[in-house]
C-alpha positions in Angstrom: 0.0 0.0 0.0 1.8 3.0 -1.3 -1.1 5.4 -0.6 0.0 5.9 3.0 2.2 9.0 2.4 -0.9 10.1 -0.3 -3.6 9.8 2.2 -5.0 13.3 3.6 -5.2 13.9 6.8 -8.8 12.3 7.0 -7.4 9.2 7.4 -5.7 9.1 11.6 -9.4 10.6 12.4 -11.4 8.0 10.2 -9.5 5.7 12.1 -9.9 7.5 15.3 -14.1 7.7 14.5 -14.7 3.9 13.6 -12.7 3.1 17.0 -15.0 5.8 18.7 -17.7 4.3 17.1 -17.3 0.6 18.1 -16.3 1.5 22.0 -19.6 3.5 22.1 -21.5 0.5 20.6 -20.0 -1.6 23.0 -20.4 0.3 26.2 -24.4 1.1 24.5 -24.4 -2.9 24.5 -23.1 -3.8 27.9 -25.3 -0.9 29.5 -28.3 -2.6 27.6 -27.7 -6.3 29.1 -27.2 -4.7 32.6 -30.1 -2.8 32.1 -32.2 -6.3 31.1 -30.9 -8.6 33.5 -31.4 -5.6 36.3 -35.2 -5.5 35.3 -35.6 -9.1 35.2 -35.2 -9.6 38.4 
């Protein structure tokens, strides 16, 4: 891959976003199985 020096500067925050994007989706998860098993009781 020779487009590392060629890619702008979007690319460190793109990869910054999607690893955002999955820790929120994951915290959004755990807090919604806590949330179940804490009203199933």
């Amino acid at each position: 891959m020779t487009s590392a020096q060629e890619m702008p500067s979007w690319g460190p925050t793109a990869m910054a976003v999607a690893s955002a994007a999955v820790l929120v989706a994951a915290i959004v998860v755990a807090l919604r199985a806590l949330w179940n098993m804490r009203n199933r009781k």
